[in-house]
Each structure stands twice: as structure tokens, then as C-alpha cells.
N, C-alpha and C positions, 0 to 999 in steps of 0.2 A: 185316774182319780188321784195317785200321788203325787203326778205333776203338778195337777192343776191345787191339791191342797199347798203347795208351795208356791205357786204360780197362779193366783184364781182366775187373771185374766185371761189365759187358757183351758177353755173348757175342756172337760172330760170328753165329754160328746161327740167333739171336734174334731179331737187330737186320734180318738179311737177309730172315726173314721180313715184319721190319715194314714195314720198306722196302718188298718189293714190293707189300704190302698196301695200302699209302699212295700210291702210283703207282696201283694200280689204279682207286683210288675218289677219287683227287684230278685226275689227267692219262689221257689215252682212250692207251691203249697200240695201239700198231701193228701193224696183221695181218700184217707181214712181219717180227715179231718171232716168233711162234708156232710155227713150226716147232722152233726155238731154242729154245723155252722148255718145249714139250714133250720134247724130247731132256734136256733140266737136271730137269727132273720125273718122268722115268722111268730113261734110262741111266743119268743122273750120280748120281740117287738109289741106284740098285738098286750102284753100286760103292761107293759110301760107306757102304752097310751093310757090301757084304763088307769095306771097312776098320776098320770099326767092330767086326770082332770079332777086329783084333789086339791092341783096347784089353781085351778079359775075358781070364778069367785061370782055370781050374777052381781050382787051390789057394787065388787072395783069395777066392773065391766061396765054397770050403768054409770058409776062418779065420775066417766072419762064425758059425760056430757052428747047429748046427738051431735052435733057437729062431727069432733072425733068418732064417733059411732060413725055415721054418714062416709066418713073417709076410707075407715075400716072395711066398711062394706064395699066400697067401689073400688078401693086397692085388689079386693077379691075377685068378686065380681069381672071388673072388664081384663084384669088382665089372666084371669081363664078360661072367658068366653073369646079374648083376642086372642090370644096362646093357640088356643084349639084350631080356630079360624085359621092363625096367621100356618099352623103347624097343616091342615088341609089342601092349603095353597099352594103350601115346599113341597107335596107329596108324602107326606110322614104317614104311618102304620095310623089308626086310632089308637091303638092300646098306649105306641109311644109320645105322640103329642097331649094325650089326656094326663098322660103321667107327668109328664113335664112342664103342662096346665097346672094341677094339682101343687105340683111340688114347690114351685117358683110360686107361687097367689097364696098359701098356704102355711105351710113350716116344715117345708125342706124335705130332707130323706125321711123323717117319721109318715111325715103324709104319702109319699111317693110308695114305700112299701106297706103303708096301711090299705092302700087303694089298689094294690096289686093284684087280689083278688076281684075284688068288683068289675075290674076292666080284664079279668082274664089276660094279664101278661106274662110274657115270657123273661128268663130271667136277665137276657144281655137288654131288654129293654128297660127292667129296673135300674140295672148298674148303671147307663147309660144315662138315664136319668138323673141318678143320687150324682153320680162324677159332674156332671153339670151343673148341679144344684153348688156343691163344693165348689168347684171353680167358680163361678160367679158370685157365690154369697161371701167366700173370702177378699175377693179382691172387692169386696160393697164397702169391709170394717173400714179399710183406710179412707176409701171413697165417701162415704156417708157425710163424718161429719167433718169432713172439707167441704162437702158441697151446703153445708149446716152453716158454715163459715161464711161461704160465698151469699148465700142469703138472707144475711144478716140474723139466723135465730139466735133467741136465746135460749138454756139449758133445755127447757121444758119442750121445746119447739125443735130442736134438733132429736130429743127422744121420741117424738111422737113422728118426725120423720123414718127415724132407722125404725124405729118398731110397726111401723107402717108400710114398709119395701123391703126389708131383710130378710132372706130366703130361710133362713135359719134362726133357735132361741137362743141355738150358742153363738151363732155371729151378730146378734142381735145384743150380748152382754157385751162381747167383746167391742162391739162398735160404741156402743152406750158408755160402756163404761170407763174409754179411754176420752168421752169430754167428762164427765161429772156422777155423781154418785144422783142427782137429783133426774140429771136425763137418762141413767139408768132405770128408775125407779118407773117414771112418766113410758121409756121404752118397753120394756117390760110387758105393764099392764096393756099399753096397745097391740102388741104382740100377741099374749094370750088371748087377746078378741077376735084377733085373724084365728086361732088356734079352734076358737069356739066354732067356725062356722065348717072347721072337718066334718063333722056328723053331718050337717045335711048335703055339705056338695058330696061323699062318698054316699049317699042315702041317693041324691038327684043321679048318679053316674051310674049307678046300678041298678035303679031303674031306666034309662036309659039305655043300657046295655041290653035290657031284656025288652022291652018294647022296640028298638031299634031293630036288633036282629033279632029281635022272636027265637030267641034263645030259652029253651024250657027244660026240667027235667034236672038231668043229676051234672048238666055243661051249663046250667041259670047261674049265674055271680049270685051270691045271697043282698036282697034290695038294701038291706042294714047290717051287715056285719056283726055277731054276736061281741066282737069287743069298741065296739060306735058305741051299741049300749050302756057295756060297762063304763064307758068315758062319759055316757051322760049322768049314769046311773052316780058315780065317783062325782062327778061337779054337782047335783045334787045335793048330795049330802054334806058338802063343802058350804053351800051356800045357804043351807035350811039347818043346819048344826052349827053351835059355837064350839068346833073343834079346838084341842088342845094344843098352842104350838108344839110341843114334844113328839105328838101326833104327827103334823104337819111335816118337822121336821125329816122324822121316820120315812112317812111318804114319800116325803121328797129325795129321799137317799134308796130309798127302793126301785124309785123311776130311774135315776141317774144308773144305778147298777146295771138294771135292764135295759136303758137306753142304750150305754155306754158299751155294751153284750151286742144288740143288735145294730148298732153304726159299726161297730168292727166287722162286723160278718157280713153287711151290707159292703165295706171298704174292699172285703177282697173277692170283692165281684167286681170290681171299676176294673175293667181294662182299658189304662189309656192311649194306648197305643192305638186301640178300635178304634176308640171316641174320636184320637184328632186323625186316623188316617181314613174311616168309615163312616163316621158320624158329621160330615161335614152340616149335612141340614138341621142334623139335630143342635148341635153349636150354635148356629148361626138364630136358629128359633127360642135355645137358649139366651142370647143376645138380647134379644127384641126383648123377653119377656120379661126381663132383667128391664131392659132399657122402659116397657110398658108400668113397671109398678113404681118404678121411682119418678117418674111424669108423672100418673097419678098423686101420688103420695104428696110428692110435693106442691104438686097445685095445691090439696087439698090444706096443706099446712099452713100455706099461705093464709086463705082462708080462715080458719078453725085453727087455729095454736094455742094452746091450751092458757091462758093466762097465770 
């Protein structure tokens, strides 16, 4: 967070990822850190989602128009129902394809270890995930709005592309923000509409997980997450409240705190050495799903570009 107040176009979020990533696989991290880091990976995550939904808003979410809605939704949609598919085909675990469904169609490592319960995964299948989600959605920032370039949009139109395909909200500033303050602004708010439809596909997966495998009892994923709630219950009150910016402000530096707690602790579980010498399928399904929402996305901008 110091960085980034000197640097804004490096987010917090991002950087505390890398960091613990680089820790892990540069300096042997201490077993009587673990306790700690599992509490920053699990508690400190699951509240900074519920903060993260005093950042949505149902009114910006409708102003973006159906069209952009429409897009939003099929950015999601097919590239986690093809994710899954495509991840079934390689042979991938469910727990690991669904995570990596999630995580790429979504917003990144917050949804990848929000859903980690629901799908019952183990922990090298998170890390394995979130490291995938990082490699791909970094190398999207430069990628994006060249390809924004190559398709002749303008500001608005290259926002609603990266905020439409970008695996991450902090890759998502950083990509936005290095065209313009306006395709910021436009990325952003399509961003947080992908963000909106967490609660149900973590709500659809776990059900699915207990009706699939007739999973009952004290090994049942919970259907809703007690903190899915709080993320609705928090966007709520966002959008039926004329909250105070000061307020908002608050919120939003309490997310980033907890976020920026739980990307660390998620970081140093990346082992990348696994990832490219074990994880060949999982990369390669990373690829596609990567390569699955930025073909949607930008059909759809074609299309529907925000005027």
C-alpha cells in the first residue's frame, strides 16, 4: 500500500501477491508463520469480499446499459462453462478446473479462494490456480489495450473491453488506466458487474457439488457461503443508502487492507516451479480460458461499445 500510494498504477493487491510469491520460491518461509497465513487466506479474505460489495452499486451496474450487461454476462457464462468443459477433456481434478473456471470468468484469486470451500479443494489446487490467474491477467495489462488499438476503439470502448476479460480489478486499473482516466472509469464499472455474478455461480457450484456427488452432512460445501451473504447483504445497502463518501472511502481502504493480507498469504502458496514443471494441463487450460474471454469480450464490444 506504500508503493502503490506513490505509484497508484501499481496496485496493492497485485504487488502483495507478488511478493508473497517471491518469498515463497526465493527464501523457505517458516512453519510458525502458517497458522497466520492461513487465517489472512481464509478470514481476512472472506471479509474483504463482504467489503468489496460496498464498492457495487445496482444503479452503475444498470447505467452500463443491456447491451454491456448482455456482454458481461456471456464473458462469464461461456467462458466458465467452456473452462470446465475444456478442463474435463485435459483430464483436470473437478475441484481444479472449477477453480480456474471461477477464477479467470470472474475476478481472479479473490473468487478462486472465495469458492475454495464450495468445491472442497485442496490447497496446492488453489495456489495453482491464483499463480495462473497472475501469469495471465499480468501479461493481459500490456496486451489489452494494444489489442484496443488494433480495433480501432475509442476510450470508452477499450474500457469496457479490459473490464470485460481481465482476470483481475487490480489488472484491470492497471490496464485501464495506462489508456485514459475515462476508460478507467467505463472499465471499472464493467468489472464490478463480472464481480456481481460471484454470489450466484459460488451459490450454482455448491449446489452442484452436493447434488453431484450426493455429498451430505458435516463433508456438504455450504450451498451459500455465510460471507456470499455478507457481499450481498454490503451491495445492498450500498445501493438502497445514499452512503457518505467518507463512508465509502473507509470501506474501501478496509477491503484493500484485507484484500491486500489475503493476496499475500494466497502468494506464498504459488509454487512455481510445480505450476510449470506439474501443472502442464492446468497452464495450457489456463491459456484457452484466457484466450475464451477475450474472444468473447471483444466480439461483444464490437457490438455494444458504450457510446
Amino acid at each position: 500500500m506504500l508503493i502503490n500510494h506513490f505509484f497508484s498504477s501499481l496496485s496493492a493487491l497485485l504487488l502483495a501477491i507478488i511478493i508473497g510469491a517471491l518469498w515463497r520460491n526465493l527464501v523457505p518461509v517458516a512453519q510458525r508463520v502458517e497458522a497466520g497465513v492461513s487465517i489472512s487466506s481464509k478470514t481476512l479474505l472472506r471479509l474483504g469480499i463482504v467489503f468489496m460489495g460496498f464498492q457495487l452499486s445496482l444503479q452503475s451496474m444498470l447505467s452500463l446499459g443491456p447491451g454491456v450487461l448482455l456482454v458481461v454476462l456471456c464473458s462469464v457464462m461461456i467462458t466458465f462453462l467452456l473452462t470446465a468443459w475444456i478442463g474435463k477433456l485435459l483430464g483436470l481434478e473437478l475441484q481444479q478446473r472449477l477453480l480456474i473456471a471461477i477464477g479467470f470468468s470472474i475476478c481472479g484469486a479473490a473468487a478462486v479462494a472465495g469458492a475454495q470451500g464450495s468445491v472442497k479443494a485442496k490447497e496446492h489446487q488453489v495456489a495453482t490456480a491464483v499463480g495462473l490467474v497472475v501469469l495471465f491477467g499480468t501479461l493481459m495489462i500490456p496486451a489489452l489495450p494494444a489489442l484496443s488499438l488494433l480495433m480501432g476503439l475509442d476510450d470508452r470502448g477499450a474500457g469496457m473491453l479490459i473490464g470485460a476479460s481481465t482476470h483481475e480489478v487490480a489488472q484491470v486499473v492497471a490496464a485501464a488506466g495506462s489508456v485514459s482516466a475515462t476508460a478507467l472509469s467505463v472499465a471499472v464499472t464493467v468489472k464490478l458487474a463480472r464481480v456481481l455474478l460471484l454470489a450466484p455461480i459460488v451459490a450454482g457450484v455448491g449446489f452442484f457439488m452436493r447434488s453431484k456427488h450426493q455429498v451430505q452432512g458435516l463433508d456438504a460445501p455450504p450451498l451459500v457461503p455465510g460471507f456470499i451473504i455478507g457481499f450481498i447483504l454490503a451491495m445492498l445497502v450500498r445501493t438502497s443508502l445514499d452512503l457518505p463518501a467518507d463512508i465509502l472511502s473507509i470501506a474501501s481502504l478496509i477491503q484493500t487492507l484485507l484484500l491486500s493480507s489475503a493476496m499475500f498469504a494466497l502468494g506464498l502458496g504459488v509454487h512455481l516451479r510445480s505450476i510449470f514443471s506439474k501443472g502442464g494441463k492446468s497452464l495450457l487450460l489456463g491459456l484457452i480460458a484466457t484466450t475464451i474471454i477475450m474472444t468473447v469480450a471483444a466480439t461483444g464490444t464490437m457490438f455494444f461499445a458504450p457510446a
